[in-house]
C-alpha positions in Angstrom: -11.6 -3.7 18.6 -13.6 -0.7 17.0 -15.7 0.7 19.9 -16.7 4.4 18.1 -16.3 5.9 15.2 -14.0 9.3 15.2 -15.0 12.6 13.5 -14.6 12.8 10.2 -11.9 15.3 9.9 -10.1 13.4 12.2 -10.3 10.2 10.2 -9.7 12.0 6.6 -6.4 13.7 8.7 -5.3 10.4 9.4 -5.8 8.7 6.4 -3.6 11.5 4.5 -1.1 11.5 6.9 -0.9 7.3 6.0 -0.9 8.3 2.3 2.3 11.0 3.3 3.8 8.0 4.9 3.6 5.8 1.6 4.8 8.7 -0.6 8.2 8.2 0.7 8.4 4.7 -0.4 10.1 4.9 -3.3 12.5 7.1 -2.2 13.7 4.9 0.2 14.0 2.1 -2.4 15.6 4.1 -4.4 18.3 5.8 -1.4 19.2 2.2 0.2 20.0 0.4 -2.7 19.2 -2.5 -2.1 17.6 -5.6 -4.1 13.3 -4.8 -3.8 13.0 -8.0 -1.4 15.7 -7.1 0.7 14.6 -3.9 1.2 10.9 -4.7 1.8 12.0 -7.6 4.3 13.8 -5.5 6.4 11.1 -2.4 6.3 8.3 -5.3 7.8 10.8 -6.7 10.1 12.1 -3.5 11.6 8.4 -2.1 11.2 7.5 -5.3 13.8 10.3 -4.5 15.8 9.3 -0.8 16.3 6.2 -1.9 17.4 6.8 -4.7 19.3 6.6 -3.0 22.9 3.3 -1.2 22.6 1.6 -4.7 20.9 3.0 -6.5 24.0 1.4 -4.2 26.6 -1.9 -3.9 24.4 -2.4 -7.8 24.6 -1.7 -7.9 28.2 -4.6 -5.6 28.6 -7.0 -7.6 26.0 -5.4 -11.2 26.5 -8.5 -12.5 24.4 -7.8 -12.1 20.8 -10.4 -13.4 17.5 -8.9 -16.3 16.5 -10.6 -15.2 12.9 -9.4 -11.6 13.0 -5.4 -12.9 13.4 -6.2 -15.3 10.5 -6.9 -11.8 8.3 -4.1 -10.6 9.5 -1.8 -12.8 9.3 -3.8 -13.2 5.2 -2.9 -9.2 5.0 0.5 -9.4 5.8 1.3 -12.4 3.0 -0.9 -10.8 0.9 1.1 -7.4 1.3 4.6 -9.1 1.2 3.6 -10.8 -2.3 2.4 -7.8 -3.6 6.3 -6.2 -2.4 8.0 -9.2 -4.1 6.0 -9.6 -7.0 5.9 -6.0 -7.8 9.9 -6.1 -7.9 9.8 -9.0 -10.1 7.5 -6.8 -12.3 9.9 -3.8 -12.7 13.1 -6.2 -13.6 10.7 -7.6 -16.3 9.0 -4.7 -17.4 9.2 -1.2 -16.1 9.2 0.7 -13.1 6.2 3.2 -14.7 4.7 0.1 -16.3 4.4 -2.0 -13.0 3.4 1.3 -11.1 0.3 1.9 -13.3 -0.8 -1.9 -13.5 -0.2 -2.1 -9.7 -2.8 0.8 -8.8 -5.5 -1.1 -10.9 -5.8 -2.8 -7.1 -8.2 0.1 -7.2 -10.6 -1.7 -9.6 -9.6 -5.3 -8.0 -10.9 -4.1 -4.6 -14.5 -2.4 -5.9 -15.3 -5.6 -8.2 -14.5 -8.0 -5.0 -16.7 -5.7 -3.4 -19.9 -6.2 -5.4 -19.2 -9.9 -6.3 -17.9 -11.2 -3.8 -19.4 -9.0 -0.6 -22.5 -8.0 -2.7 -22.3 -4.6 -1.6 -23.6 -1.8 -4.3 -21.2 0.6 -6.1 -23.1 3.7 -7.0 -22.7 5.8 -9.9 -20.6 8.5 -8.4 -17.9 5.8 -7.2 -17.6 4.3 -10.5 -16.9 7.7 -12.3 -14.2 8.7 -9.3 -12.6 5.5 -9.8 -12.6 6.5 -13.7 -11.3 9.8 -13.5 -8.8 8.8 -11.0 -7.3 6.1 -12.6 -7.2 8.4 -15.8 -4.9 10.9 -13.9 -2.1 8.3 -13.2 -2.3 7.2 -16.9 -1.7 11.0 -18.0 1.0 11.5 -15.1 2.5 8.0 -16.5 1.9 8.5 -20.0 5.6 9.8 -21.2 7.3 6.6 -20.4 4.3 4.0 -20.1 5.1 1.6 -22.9 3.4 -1.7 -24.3 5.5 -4.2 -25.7 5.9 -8.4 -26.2 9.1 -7.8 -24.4 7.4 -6.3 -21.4 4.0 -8.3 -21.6 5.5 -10.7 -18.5 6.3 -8.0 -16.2 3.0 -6.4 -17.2 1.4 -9.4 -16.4 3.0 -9.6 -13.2 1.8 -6.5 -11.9 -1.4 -7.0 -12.7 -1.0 -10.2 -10.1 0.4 -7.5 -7.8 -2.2 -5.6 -7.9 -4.9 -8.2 -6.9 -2.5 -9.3 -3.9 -2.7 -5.4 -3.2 -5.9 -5.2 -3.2 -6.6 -8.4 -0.9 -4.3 -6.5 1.6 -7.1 -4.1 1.6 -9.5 -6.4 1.7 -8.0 -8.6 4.0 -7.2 -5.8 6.3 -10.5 -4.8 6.4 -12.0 -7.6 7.9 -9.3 -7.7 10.8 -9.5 -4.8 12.1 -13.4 -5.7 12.8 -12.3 -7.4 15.9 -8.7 -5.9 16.7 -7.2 -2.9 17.0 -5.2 -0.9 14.4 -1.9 -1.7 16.1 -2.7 -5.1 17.0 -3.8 -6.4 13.1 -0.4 -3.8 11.9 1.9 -6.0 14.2 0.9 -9.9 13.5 0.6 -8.8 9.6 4.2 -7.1 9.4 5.2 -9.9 11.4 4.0 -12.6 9.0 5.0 -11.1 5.7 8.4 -10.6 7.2 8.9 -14.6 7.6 6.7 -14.8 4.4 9.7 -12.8 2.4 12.1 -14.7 4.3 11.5 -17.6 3.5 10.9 -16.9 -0.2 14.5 -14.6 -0.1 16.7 -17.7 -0.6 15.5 -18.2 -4.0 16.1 -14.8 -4.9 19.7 -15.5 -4.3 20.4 -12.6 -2.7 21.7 -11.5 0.7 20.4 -10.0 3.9 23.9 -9.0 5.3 27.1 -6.4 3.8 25.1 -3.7 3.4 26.3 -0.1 3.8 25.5 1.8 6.9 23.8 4.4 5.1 21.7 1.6 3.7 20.6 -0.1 6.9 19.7 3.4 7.7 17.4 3.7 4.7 15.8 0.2 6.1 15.1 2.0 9.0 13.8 5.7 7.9 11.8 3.2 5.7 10.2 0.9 8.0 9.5 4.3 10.1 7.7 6.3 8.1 6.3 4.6 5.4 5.4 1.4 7.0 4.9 2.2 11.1 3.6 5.7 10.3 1.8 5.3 6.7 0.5 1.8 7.0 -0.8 1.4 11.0 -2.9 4.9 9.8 -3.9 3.4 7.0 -4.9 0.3 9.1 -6.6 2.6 11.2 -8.6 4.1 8.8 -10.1 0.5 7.4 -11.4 -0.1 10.9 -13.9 3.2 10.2 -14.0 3.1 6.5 -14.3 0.7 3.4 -11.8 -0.8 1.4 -13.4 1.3 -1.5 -12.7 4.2 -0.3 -9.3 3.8 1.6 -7.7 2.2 -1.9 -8.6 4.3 -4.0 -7.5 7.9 -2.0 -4.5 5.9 -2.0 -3.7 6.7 -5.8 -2.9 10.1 -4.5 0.8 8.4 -3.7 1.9 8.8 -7.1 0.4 12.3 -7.3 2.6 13.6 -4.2 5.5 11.4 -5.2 5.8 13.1 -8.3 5.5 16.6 -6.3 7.9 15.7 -4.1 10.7 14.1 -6.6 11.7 18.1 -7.3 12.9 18.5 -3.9 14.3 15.1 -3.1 15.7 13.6 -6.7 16.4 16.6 -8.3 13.8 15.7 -10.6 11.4 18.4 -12.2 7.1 18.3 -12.2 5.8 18.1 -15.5 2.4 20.1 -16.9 1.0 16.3 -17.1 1.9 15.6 -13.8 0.2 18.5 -12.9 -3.0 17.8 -14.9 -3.1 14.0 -14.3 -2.9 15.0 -10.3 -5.9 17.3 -10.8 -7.9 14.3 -12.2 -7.1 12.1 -9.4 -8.1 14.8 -6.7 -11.6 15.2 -8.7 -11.9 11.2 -8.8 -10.9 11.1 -5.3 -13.5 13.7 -4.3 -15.8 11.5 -6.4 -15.5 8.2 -4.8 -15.6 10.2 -1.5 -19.4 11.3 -2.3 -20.6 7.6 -3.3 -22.4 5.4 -1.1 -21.0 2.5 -1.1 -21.9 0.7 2.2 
């Protein structure tokens, strides 16, 4: 349960070091192997796992847990585990820079839930942030964004993704009102790992014969991008909106595509440069909006 609010530094620390964690993502993805359900199955299962211990002692100490806030929850972690499956979906039918670009319109998901739905006002400063942000992942995307009949599906399907992203957000929100960070992390890792069971059989495809090396990646994966990225980023929604938290979250891409150089051998483009110079200044935007 949220009992004070930490210094800002502290919090805006935290919050990157969650956005670090989530950087590392699709490297992981791309070092294990794996098919995209598989891999995100095992990253909330062993994510749960890791956790497991500290969640048992926690709810010995607070035995008395809102009924409400483990129905968010349990809502963030199906919500989460779609967005995974149907994501993966999306790249098979479309494109991997496609389905990355329509995914991070969660962005604009998340701030229209939040003045219809929660009637809370979006001033003027958030809505250009949001704009300018979203404009530098379109120019870091750009070279091999594409629009096409074939592709419309998949296009489509991230779109979907996106909204079940942003519910996460949304979702998340709301549970950690009454319980703790680690608390609302384990019981929604826990139920999108059954929800991508379950739905794994009519993938047809197989959670055993994998390599060592990537069981390993399952595990480096579940470390730091889920137990270390997303129980900070939990943390962070228990002190600060959904607005805010989602859309400092489109700095992923930005240190992804930093970070590709020294990991895939891959070099950084002048637009990645330039489209990760408009996300900081729409980041540093929606930062300076009031939106609560």
């Amino acid at each position: 349960m949220i009992t004070s609010t930490p210094h800002r530094t502290k919090l805006y620390s935290i919050l990157l070091i969650g956005i670090l964690g989530l950087t590392f993502s699709p490297f992981f993805v791309a070092w294990a192997n794996a098919p995209g359900i598989v891999t995100a199955f095992y990253r909330l299962l062993f994510a749960a796992i890791m956790v497991l211990p500290w969640f048992l002692r926690q709810v010995k100490r607070e035995p008395t847990l809102s009924r409400r806030a483990i129905l968010w929850s349990i809502a963030a972690g199906v919500f989460f585990a779609g967005e995974i499956a149907i994501w993966n979906m999306a790249v098979l039918k479309s494109s991997a820079t496609n389905a990355t670009l329509f995914n991070n319109t969660s962005v604009f998901w998340v701030a229209l839930a939040t003045w219809l739905i929660f009637r809370k006002k979006l001033d003027t400063n958030f809505c250009w942030g949001l704009g300018v942000a979203f404009i530098g992942i379109l120019v870091i995307l750009h070279k091999d964004f594409n629009l096409s009949k074939s592709s419309a599906f998949g296009d489509l399907l991230a779109i979907i993704a996106g909204i079940g992203y942003a519910a996460f957000f949304l979702a998340m929100q709301h549970a950690r009102e009454k319980l703790s960070a680690l608390t609302s992390f384990f019981i929604a890792a826990s139920a999108g790992a059954l929800f991508l069971l379950i739905l794994i059989p009519f993938a047809h495809v197989s959670l055993i014969g994998y390599s060592t090396q990537t069981y390993m990646n399952f595990i480096g994966m579940a470390l730091i991008t889920q137990v270390i990225g997303y129980l900070a980023i939990n943390y962070t929604l228990g002190h600060l909106p959904a607005t805010i938290v989602s859309p400092s979250v489109l700095l992923q891409p930005v240190l992804a595509a930093l970070l590709s150089a020294p990991l895939l051998g891959q070099s950084t483009s002048f637009f990645q440069v330039l489209g990760g110079s408009f996300v900081l200044i729409g980041i540093l935007l929606v930062h300076r909006a009031k939106t609560h």
